[in-house]
N, C-alpha and C positions, 0 to 999 in steps of 0.2 A: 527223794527218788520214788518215784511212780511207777510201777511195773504193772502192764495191763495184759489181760486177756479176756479173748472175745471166747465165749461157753458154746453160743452157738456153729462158730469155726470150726472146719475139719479140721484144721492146723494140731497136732500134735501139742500138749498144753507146754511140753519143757520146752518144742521149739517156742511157742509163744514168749513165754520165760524168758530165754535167750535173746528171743529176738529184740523184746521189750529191753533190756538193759545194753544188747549191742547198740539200738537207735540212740540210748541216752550216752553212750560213748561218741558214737557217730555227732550226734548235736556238739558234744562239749558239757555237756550237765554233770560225766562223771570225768572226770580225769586220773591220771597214775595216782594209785596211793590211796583214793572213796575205798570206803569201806563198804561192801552188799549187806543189806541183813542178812540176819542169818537165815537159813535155810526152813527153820520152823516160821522164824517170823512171819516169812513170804506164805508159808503155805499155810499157815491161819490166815494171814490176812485174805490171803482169795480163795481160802476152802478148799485147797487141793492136797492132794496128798504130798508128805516131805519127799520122798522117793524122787516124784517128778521135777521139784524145786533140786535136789541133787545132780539129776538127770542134766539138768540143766544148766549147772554151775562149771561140771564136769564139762556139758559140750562149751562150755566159753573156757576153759580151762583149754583144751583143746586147739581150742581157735589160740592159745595162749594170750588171751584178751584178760583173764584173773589167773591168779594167784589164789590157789585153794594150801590154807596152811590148820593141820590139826590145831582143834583149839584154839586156832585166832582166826576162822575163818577166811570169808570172800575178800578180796581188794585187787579194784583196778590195776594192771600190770603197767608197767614200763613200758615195755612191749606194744602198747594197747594206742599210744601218742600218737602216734602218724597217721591215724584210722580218722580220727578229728579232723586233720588237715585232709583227707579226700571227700569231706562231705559238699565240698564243690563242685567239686569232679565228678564226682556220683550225680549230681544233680544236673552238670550239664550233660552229662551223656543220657541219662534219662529222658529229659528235654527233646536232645537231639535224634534220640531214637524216635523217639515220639512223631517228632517234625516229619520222621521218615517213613510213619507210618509200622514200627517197629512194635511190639506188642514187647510189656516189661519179661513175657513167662521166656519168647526168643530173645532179649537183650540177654537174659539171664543165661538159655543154655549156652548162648555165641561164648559169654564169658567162661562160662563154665570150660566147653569147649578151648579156646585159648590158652588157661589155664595148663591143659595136659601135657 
C-alpha cells in the first residue's frame, strides 16, 4: 500500500491521507481485514506530523471504511466491501457527466445535494 500526497495541494494533508487509502479501497488493492500501517509508520514515511495521519484514520473510521482498535490498530472494515463494487459506477457517472459537459466540483455538489 502506497499512500500519496501531493505538498504542493491546498488539499488538507489528512484529507490527502484519507483520500489516498479510500482510492486503494475503491481500486480493490485493500479489501475487509488489510491491515494500514501504523500511524507513525505513515507519517515518517511522508514527513508529516502523526496528528494528521490520526486525523485521518479517525475520518475513515467515520466513513466507517476502518476499524481503529487500541493496540492493534488500522484494518479495512466489513463495512468497506461494497465501496469496490461502485468503482464502475463511479466511473461511468463521471464519464457521463463529462459527456455532459458537467464539471466533477458540480457532479460532486448535485451528489452531495441528493444525499440530504
Amino acid at each position: 500500500m502506497l499512500i500519496r500526497i501531493d505538498a504542493d495541494s491546498t488539499r488538507p494533508l489528512y484529507e490527502q491521507v484519507a483520500s489516498s487509502v479510500r482510492a486503494d479501497i475503491l481500486a480493490g488493492r485493500l479489501v475487509p481485514g488489510d491491515r494500514l500501517p501504523t500511524a507513525r509508520e505513515v507519517a515518517e514515511a511522508l514527513d508529516i506530523n502523526l496528528h494528521t495521519v490520526l486525523r485521518a484514520y479517525q475520518q475513515l473510521r467515520d466513513e466507517r471504511l476502518v476499524d481503529l482498535r487500541r493496540g492493534r490498530g488500522a484494518a479495512v472494515s466489513a463495512s468497506a466491501a461494497p465501496l469496490a463494487g461502485l468503482a464502475g459506477d463511479v466511473t461511468d457517472l463521471v464519464r457521463r457527466a463529462a459527456s455532459l459537459g458537467i464539471s466533477p466540483v458540480t457532479l460532486a455538489a448535485i451528489i452531495t445535494e441528493t444525499e440530504s
